[in-house]
Backbone as CSV, one residue per row, in Angstrom:
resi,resn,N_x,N_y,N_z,CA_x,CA_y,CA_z,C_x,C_y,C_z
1,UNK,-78.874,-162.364,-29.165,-78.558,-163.698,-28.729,-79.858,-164.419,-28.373
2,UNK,-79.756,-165.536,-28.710,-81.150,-166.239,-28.792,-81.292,-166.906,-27.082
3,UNK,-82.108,-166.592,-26.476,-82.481,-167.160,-25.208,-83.683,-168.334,-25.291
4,UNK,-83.192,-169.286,-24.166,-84.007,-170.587,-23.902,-84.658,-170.732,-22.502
5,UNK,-86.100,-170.940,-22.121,-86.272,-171.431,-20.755,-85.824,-172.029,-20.753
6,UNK,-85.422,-171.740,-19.322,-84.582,-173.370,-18.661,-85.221,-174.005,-17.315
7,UNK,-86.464,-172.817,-16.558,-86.906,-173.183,-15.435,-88.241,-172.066,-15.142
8,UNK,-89.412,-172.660,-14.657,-90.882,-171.935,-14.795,-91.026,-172.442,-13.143
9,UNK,-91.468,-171.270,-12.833,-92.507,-171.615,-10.991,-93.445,-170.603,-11.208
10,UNK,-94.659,-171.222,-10.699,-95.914,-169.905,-10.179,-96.524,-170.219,-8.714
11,UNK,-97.343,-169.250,-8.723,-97.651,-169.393,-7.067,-99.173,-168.971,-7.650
12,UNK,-100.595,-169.390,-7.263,-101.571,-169.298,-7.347,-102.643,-168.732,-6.356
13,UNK,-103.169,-168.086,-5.740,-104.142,-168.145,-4.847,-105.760,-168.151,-5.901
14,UNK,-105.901,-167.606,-7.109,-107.186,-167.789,-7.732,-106.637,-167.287,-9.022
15,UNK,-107.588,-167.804,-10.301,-107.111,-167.065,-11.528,-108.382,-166.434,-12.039
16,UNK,-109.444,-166.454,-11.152,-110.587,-166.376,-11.175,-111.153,-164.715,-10.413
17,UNK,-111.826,-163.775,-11.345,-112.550,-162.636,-10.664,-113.164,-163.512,-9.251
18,UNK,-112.937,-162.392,-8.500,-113.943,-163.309,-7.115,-113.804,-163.859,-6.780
19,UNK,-112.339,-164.921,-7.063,-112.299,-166.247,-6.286,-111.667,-166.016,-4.954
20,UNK,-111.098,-164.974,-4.226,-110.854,-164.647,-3.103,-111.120,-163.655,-2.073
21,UNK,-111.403,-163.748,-0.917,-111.633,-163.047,-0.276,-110.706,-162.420,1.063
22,UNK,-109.590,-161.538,0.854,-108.576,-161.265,1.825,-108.140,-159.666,1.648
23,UNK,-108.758,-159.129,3.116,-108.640,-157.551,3.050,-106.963,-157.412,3.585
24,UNK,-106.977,-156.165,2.969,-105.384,-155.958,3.099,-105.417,-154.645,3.742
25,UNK,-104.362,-154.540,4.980,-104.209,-153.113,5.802,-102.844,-152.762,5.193
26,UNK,-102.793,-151.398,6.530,-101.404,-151.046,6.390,-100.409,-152.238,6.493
27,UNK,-100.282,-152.540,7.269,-99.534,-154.266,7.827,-99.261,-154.928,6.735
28,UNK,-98.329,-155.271,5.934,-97.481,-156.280,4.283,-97.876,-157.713,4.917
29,UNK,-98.800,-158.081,3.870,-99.538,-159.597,4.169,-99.071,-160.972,3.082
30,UNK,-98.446,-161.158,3.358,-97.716,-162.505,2.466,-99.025,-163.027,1.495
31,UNK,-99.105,-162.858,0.627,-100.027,-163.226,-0.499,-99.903,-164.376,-1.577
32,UNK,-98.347,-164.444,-1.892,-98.160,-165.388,-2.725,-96.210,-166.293,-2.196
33,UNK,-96.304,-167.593,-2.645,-94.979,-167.696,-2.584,-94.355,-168.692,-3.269
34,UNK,-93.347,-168.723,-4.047,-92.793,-170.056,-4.458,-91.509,-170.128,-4.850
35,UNK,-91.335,-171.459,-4.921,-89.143,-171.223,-4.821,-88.710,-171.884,-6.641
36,UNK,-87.912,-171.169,-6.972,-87.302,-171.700,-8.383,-86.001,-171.652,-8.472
37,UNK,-85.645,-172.672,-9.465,-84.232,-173.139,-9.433,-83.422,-172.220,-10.524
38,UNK,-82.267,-172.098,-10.563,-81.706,-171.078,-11.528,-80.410,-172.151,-11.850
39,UNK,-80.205,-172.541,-13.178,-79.359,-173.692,-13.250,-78.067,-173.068,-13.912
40,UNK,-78.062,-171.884,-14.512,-77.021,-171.167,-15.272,-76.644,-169.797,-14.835
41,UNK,-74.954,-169.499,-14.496,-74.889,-168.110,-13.969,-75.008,-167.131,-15.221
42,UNK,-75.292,-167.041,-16.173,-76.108,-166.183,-17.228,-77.158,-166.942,-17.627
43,UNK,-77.931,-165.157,-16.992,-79.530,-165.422,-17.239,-80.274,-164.389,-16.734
44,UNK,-81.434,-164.556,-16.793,-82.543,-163.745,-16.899,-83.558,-163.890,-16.085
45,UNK,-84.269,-163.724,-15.766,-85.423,-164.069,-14.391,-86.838,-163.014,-14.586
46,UNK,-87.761,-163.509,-15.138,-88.914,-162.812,-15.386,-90.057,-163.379,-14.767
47,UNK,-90.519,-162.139,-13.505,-91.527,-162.379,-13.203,-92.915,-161.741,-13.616
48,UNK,-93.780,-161.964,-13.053,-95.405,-161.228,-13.607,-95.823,-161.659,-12.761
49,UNK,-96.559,-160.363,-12.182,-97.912,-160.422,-11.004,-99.159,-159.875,-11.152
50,UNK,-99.933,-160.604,-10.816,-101.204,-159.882,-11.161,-101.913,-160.171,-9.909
51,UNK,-103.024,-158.668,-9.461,-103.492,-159.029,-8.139,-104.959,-157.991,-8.657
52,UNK,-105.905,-159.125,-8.049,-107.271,-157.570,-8.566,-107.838,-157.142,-7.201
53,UNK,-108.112,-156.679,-7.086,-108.710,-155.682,-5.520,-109.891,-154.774,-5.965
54,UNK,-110.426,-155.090,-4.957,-111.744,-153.615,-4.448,-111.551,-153.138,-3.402
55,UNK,-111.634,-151.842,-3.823,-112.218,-150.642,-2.849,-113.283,-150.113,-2.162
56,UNK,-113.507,-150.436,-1.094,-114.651,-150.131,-0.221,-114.788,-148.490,1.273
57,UNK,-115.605,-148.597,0.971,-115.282,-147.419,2.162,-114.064,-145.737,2.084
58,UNK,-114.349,-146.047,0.876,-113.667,-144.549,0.266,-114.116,-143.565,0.949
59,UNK,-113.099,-142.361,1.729,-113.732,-141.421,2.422,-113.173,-140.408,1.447
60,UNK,-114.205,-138.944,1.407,-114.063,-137.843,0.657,-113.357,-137.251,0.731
61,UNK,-111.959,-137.479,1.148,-110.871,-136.334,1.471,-109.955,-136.141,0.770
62,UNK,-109.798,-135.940,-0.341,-108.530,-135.862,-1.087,-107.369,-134.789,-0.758
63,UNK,-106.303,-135.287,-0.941,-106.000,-135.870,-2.386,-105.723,-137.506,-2.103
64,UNK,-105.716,-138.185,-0.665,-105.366,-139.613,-0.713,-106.614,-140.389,-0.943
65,UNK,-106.172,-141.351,-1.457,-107.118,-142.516,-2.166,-106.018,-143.875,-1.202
66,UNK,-107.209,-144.926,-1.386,-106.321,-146.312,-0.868,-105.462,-146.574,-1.571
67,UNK,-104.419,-147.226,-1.562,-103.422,-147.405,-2.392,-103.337,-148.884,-1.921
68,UNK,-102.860,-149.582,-3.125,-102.349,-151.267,-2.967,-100.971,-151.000,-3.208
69,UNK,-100.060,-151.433,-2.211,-98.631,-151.579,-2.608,-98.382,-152.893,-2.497
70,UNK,-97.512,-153.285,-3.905,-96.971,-154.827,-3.720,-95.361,-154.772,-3.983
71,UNK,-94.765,-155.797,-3.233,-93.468,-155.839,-3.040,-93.249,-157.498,-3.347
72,UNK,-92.458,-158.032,-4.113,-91.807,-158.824,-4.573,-90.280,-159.081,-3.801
73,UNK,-90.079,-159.949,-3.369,-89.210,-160.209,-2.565,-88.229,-161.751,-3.199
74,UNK,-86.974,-161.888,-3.318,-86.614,-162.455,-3.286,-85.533,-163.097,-2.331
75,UNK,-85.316,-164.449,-1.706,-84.586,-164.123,-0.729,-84.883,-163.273,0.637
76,UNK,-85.755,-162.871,0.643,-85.906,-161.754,1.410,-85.297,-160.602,0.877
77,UNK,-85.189,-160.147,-0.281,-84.628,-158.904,-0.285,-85.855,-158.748,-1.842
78,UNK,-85.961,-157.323,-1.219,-86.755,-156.626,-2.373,-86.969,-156.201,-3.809
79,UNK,-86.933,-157.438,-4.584,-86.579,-156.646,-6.316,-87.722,-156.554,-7.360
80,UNK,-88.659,-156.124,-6.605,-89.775,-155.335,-7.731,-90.723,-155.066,-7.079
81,UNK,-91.003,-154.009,-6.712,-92.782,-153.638,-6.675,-93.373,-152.324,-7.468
82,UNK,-94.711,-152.530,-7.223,-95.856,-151.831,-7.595,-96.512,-150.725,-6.644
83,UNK,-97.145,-149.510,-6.914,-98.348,-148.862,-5.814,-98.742,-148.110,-6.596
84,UNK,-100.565,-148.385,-6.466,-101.287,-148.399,-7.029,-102.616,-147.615,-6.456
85,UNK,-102.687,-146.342,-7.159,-103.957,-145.562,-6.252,-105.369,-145.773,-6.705
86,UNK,-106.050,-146.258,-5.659,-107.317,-146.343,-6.355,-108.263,-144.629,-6.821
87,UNK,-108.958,-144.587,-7.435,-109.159,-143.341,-8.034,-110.548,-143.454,-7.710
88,UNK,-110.955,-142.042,-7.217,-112.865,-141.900,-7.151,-113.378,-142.140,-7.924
89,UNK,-114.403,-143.003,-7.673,-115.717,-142.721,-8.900,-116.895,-142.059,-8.558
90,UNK,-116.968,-140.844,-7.192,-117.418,-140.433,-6.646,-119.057,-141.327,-6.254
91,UNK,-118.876,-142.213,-6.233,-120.260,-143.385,-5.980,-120.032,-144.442,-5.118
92,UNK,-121.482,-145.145,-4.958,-121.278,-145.824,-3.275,-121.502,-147.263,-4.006
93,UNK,-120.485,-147.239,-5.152,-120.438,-148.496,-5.672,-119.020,-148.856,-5.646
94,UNK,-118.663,-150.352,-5.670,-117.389,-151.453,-5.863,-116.448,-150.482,-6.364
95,UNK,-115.609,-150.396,-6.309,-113.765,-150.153,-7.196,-113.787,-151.118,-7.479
96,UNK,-113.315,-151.500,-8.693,-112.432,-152.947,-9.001,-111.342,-152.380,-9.894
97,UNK,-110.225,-152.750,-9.374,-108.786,-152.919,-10.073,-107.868,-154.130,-10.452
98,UNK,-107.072,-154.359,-11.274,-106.529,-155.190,-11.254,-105.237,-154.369,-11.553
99,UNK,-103.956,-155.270,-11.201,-102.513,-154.422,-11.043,-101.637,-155.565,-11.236
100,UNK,-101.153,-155.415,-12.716,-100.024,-155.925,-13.127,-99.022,-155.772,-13.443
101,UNK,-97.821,-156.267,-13.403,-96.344,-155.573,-13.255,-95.330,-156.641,-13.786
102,UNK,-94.470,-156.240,-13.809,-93.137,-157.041,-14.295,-92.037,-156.789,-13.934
103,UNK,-90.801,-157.692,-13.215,-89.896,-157.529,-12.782,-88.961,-158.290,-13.213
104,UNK,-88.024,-157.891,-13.920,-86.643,-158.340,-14.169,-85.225,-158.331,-13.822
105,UNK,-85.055,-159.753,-13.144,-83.650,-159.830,-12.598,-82.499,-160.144,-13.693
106,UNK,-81.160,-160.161,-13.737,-80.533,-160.368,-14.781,-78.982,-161.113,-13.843
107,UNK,-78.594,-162.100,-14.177,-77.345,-162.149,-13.850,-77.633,-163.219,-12.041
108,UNK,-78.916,-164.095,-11.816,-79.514,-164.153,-10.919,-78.377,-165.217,-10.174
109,UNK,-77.675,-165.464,-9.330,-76.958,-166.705,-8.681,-77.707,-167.812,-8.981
110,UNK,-76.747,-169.142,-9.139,-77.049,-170.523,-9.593,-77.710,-170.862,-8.314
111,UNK,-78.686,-171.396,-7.993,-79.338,-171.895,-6.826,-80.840,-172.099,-6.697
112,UNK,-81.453,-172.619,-6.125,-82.607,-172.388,-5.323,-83.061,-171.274,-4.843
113,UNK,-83.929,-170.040,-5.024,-84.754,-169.120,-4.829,-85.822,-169.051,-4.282
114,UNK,-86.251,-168.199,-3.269,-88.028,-168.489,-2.928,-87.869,-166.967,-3.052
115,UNK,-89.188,-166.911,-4.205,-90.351,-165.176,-4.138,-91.058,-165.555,-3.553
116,UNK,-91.476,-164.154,-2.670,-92.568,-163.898,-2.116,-93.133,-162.385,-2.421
117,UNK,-95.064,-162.720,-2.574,-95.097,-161.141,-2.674,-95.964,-160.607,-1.875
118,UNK,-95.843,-159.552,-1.208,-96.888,-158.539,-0.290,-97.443,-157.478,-0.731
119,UNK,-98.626,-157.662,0.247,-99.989,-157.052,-0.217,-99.946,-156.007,0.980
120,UNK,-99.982,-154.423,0.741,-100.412,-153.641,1.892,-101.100,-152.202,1.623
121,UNK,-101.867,-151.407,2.451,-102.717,-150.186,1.610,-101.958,-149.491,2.887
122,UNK,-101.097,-148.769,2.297,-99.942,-147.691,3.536,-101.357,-146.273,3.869
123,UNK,-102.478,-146.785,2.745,-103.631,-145.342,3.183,-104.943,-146.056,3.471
124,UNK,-104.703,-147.202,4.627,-106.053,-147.810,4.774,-106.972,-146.997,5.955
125,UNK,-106.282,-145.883,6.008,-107.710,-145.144,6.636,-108.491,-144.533,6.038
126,UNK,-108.135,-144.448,4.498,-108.975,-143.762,3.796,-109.690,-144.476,2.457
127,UNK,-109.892,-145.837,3.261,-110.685,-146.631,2.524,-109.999,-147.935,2.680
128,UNK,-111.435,-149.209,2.004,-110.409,-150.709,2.775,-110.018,-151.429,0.993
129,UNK,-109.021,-152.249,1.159,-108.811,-152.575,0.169,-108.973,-154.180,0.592
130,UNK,-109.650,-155.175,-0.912,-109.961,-156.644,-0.262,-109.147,-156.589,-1.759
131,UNK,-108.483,-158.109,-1.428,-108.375,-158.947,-2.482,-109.402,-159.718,-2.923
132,UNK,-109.633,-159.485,-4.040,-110.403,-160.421,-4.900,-110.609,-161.578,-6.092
133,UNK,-108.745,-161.218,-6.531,-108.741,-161.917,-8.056,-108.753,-161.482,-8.950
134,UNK,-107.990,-162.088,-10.105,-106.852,-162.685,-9.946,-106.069,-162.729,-9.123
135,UNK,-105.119,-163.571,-7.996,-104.152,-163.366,-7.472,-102.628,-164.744,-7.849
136,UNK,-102.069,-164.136,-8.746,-101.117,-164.771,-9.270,-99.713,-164.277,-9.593
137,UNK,-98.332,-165.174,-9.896,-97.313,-164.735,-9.897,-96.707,-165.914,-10.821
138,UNK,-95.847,-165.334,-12.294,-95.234,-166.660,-12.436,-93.587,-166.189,-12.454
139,UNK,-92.973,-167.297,-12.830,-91.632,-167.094,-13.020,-90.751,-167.614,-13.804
140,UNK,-89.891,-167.118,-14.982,-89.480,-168.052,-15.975,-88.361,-167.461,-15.636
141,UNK,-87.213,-168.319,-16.053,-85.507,-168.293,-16.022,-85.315,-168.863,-17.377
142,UNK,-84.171,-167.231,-17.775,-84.228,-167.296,-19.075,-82.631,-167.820,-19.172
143,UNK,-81.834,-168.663,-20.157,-80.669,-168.349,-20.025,-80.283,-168.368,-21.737
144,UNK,-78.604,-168.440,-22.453,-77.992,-168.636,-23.729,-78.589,-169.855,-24.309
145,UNK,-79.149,-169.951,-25.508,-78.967,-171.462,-26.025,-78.124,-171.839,-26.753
């Protein structure tokens, strides 16, 4: 069956390596947010997130590494995340990661929506995690044409 957008939202903080600077703890830090309309009760809801981070202050203890967990929220209720281990490079240089994902709702209620997504390292004692960029989210609503 052939599907049509019917409705696009994104939420921006940089689309740019480097364009931000926001360290993330254990503590879920509101990172991105935006509200979209859903005009048909069949349909589809596709999001994409992308978030890039460095790793600093890696301590030698394995097996934990920092981890970025992101949670996608709609409504306040939870329908997609990510966690993401950063990996040694046994050196006293940058991590850089970037972590992209995709979440699909299906069947979404006719209404007004706000996503939101959080940023948290559940292993920030064993190293710090910063946001850096990309930090983005979009959202298309798919429905019948």
């Amino acid at each position: 069956m052939a599907q049509t957008l019917v409705e696009f939202g994104r939420s921006v903080q940089t689309n740019l390596d480097n364009g931000v600077i926001v360290p993330i703890n254990a503590t879920a830090k509101l990172i991105l947010e935006f509200g979209i309309n859903v005009p048909r009760a069949t349909n589809f809801v596709e999001l994409t997130t992308t978030v890039g981070w460095q790793v600093t202050n890696v301590f030698a203890t394995p097996p934990e590494q920092p981890k970025l967990f992101l949670q996608v929220l709609m409504d306040g209720i939870v329908v997609g995340s990510a966690e993401q281990e950063s990996f040694s490079n046994e050196e006293e240089e940058l991590l850089e990661v970037v972590t992209t994902f995709q979440s699909i709702l299906t069947n979404v209620s006719i209404g007004f929506h706000v996503f939101q997504v959080f940023a948290s390292n559940p292993e920030d004692f064993q190293g710090d995690i910063t946001l850096t960029g990309p930090v983005n989210i979009t959202g298309k609503v798919y429905a019948p044409a």
